[in-house]
N, C-alpha and C positions, 0 to 999 in steps of 0.2 A: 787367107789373105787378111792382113789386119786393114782395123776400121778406117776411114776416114771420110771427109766430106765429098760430097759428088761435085758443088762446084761452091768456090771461094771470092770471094770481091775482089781479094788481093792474094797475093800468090806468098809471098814472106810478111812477118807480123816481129812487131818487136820484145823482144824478147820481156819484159816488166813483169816484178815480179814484186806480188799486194800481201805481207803476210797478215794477212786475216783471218780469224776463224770466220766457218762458214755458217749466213742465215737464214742461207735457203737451201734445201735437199739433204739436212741434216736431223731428221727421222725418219722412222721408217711408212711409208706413204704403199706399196703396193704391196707387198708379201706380211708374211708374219716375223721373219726374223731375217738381220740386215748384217752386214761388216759395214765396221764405218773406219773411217781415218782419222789415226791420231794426230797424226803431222800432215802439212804438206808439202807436196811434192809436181811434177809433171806428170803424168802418169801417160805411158807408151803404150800406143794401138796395142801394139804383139803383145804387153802384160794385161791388159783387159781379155785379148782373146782368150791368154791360156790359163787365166781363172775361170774363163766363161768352160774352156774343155776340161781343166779338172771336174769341175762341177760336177758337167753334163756328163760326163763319164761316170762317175760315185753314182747319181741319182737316177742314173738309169731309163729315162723319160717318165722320172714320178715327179709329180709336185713342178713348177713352174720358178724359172729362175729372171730374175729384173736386173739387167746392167743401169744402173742409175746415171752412169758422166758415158761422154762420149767426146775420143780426139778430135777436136777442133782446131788446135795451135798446131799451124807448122812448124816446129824445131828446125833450123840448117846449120851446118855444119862443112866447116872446109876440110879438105881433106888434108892426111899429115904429110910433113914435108913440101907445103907451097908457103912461096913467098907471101908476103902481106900486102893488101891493095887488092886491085882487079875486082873491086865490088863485093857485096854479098854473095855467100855461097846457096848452093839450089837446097834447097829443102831434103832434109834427112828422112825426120820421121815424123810423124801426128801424135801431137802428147794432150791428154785433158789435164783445165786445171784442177786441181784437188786443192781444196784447203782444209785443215783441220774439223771433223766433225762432219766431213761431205759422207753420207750414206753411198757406197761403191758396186753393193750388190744384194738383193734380197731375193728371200725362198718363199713360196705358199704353196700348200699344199701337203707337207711334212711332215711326220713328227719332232717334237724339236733333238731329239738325239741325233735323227738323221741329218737333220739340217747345220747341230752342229756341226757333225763329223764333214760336211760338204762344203761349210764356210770356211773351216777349219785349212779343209784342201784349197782353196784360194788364198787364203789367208798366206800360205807358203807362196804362194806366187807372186804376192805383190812389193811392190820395194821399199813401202813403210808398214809403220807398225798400226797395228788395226785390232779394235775387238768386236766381240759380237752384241748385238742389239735385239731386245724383242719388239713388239707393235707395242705402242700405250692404249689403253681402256680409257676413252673418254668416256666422262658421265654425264 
């Protein structure tokens, strides 16, 4: 079942769209190494999930995987072939926003070969373009 919230204030949300890069969630903060995003985009519950089962699949239950965004935004959509008017349509799907530099997914636990090869396999699932990230060494 993909993500969404358990309950909403408002049920439809306007669709606005901020192209910003992002200044918050755009290092990597729990694992050792991260996909981050180059662009932004919406990004759909069902694509979060099935980076999260590529993953989980390649790694086996090694090392520890972190979903950084979660769908918040109802997306709706009318269906094709209706007339225009008769209101807003019900809600489609649950999309998080992403903006440029937003951190999507991170690994601990890894070696970073594996970790590549397992970002890697996300990295095909998702609908923009993304690279990989490692943790920085504060001093």
């Amino acid at each position: 079942m993909a993500l969404m919230p358990k309950r909403v204030k408002y049920r439809k949300e306007m669709r606005r769209v901020r192209p910003r890069k992002a200044t918050k969630g755009n290092y990597v903060a729990y694992g050792d190494f991260g996909l981050q995003a180059m662009e932004g985009c919406w990004l759909k519950g069902t694509c979060i999930e099935a980076g999260r089962i590529a993953s989980q699949h390649f790694l086996k239950r090694e090392g520890k995987l972190f979903i950084r965004v979660f769908p918040d935004k109802p997306i709706s959509k009318k269906p094709l072939e209706t007339r225009m008017g008769t209101g807003k349509a019900e809600v489609d799907y649950w999309a998080a926003r992403v903006k440029p530099g937003t951190v999507l997914f991170e690994i601990a636990g890894v070696p970073e070969a594996v970790a590549r090869q397992a970002l890697v396999r996300v990295a095909m699932k998702m609908p923009v373009k993304t690279r990989l990230v490692q943790r920085r060494v504060s001093v």
